[in-house]
Residue frames as a rotation matrix with the C-alpha (Angstrom) as fourth column:
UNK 1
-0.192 0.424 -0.885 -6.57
0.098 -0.889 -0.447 -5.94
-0.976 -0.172 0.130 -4.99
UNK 2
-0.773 0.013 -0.635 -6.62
-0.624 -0.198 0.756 -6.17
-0.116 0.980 0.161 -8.84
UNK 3
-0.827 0.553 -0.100 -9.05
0.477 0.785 0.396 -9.01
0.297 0.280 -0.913 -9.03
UNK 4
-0.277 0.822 -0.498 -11.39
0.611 -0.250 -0.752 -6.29
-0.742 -0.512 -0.433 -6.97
UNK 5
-0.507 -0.233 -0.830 -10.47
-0.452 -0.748 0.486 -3.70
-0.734 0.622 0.274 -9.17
UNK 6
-0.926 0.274 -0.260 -11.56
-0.091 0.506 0.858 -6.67
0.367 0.818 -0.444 -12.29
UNK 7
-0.702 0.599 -0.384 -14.59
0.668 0.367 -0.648 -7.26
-0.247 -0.711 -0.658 -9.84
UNK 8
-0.341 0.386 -0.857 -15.64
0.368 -0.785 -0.499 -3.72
-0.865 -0.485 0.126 -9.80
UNK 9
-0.657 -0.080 -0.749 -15.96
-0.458 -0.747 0.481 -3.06
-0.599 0.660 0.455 -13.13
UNK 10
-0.744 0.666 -0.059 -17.57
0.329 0.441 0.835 -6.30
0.582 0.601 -0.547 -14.23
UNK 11
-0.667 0.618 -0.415 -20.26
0.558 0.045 -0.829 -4.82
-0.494 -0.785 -0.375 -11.53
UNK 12
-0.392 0.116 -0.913 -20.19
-0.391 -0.919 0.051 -1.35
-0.833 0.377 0.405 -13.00
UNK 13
-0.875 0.146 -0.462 -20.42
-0.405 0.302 0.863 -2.82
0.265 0.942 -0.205 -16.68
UNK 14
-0.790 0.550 -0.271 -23.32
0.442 0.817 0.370 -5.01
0.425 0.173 -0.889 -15.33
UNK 15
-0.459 0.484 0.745 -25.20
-0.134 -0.867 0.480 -2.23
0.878 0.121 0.463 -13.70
UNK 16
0.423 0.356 -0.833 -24.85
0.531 0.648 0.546 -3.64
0.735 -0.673 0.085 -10.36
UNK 17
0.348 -0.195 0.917 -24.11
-0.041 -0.980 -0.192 -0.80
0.937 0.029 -0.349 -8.12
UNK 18
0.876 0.424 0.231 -24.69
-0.381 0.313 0.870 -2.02
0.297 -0.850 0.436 -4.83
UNK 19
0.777 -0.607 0.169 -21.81
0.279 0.572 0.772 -4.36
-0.565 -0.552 0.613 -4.78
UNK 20
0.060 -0.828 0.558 -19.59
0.836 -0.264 -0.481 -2.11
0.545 0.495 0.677 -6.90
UNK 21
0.465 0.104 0.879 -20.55
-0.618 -0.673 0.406 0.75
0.634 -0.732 -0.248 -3.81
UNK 22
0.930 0.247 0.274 -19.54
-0.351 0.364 0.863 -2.06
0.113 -0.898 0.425 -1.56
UNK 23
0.560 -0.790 0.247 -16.58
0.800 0.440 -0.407 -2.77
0.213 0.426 0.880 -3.07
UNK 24
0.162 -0.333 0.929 -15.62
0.167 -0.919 -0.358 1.03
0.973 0.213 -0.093 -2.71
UNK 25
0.606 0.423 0.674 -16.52
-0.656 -0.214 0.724 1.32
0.450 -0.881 0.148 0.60
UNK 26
0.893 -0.449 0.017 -14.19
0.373 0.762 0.529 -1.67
-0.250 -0.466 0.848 1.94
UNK 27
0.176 -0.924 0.340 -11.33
0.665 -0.143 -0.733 0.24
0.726 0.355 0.589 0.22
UNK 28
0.079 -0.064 0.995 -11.95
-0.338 -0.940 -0.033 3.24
0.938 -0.334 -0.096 1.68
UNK 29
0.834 0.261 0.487 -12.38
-0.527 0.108 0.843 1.81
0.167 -0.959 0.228 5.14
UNK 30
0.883 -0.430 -0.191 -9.29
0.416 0.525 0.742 -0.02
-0.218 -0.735 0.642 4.81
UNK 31
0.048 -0.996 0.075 -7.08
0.822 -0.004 -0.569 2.64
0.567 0.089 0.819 4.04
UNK 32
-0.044 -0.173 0.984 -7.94
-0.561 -0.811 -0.167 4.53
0.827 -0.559 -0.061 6.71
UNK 33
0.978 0.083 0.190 -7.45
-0.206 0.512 0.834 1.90
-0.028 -0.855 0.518 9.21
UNK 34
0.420 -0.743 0.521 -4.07
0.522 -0.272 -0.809 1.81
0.742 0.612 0.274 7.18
UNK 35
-0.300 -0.361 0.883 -3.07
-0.101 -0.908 -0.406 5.28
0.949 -0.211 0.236 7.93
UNK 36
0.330 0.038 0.943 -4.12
-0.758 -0.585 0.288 5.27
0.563 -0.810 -0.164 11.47
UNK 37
0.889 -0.456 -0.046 -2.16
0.455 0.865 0.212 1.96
-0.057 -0.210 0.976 12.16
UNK 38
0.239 -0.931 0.276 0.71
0.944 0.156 -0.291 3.19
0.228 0.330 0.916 10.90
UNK 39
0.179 -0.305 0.935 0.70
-0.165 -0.947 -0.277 6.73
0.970 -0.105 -0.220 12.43
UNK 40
0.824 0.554 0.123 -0.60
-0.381 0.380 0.843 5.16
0.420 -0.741 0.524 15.51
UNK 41
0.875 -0.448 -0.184 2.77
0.482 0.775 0.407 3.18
-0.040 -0.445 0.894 15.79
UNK 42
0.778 -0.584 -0.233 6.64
-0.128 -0.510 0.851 4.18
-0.615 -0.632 -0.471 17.45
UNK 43
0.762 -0.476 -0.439 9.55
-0.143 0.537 -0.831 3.94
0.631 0.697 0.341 16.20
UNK 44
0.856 -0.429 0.289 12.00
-0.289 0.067 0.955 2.71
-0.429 -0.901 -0.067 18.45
UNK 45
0.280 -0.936 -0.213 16.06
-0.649 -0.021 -0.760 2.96
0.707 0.351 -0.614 17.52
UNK 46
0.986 0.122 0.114 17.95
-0.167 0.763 0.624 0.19
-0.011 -0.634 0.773 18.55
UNK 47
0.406 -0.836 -0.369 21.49
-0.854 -0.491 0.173 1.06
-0.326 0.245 -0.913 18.90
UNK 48
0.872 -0.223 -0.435 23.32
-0.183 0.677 -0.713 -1.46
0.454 0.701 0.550 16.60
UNK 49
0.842 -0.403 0.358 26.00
0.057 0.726 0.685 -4.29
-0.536 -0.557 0.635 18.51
UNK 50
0.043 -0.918 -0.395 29.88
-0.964 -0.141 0.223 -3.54
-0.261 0.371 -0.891 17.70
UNK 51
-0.519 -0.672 0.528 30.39
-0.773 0.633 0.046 -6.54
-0.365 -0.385 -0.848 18.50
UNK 52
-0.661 0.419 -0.623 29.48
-0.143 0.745 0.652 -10.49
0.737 0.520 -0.432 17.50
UNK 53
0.267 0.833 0.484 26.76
-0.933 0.097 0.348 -11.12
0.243 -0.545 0.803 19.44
UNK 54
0.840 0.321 -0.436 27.89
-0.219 0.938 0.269 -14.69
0.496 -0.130 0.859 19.90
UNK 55
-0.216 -0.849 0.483 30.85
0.089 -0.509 -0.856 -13.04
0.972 -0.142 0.186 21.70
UNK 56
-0.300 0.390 0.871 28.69
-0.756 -0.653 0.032 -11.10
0.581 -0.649 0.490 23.92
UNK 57
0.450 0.737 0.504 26.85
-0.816 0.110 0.568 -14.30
0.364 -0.666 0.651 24.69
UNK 58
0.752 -0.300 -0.587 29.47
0.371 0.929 0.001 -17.08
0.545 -0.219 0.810 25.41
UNK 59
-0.279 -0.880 0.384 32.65
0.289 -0.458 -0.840 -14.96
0.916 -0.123 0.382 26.47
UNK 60
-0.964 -0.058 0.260 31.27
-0.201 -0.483 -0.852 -12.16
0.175 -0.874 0.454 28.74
UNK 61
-0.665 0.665 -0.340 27.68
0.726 0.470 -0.502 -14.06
-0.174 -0.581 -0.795 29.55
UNK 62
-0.759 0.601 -0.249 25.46
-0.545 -0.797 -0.262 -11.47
-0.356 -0.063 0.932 28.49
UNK 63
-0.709 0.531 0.464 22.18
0.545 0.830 -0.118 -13.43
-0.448 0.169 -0.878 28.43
UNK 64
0.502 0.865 -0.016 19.76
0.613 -0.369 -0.699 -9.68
-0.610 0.341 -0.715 27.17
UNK 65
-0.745 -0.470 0.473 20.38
0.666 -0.564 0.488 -7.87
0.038 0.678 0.734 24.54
């Protein structure tokens, strides 16, 4: 993202708008695909194993966890 950032300005500086608009645009579009990924997704608690797993699975045969 810094090299765009270094991008964008040599655009600007060069009076090349177009691809210093296009540059903008691709941010903008990918932090809001961002944010609606990450709202978009659960969170799921996974109660945490007293025990050694490697207990669970040789001893008492528990083959899922």
């Amino acid at each position: 993202m810094i090299l765009d950032g270094i991008a964008g300005v040599k655009f600007l500086t060069e009076d090349k708008f177009a691809l210093y608009y296009a540059i903008i645009k691709a941010y903008f579009s990918f932090y809001v695909s961002f944010l609606k990924t990450i709202g978009s997704q659960e969170t799921k608690y996974v109660p945490l194993n007293k025990r050694s797993i490697i207990y669970d699975f040789y001893l008492k045969g528990k083959k899922t966890y």
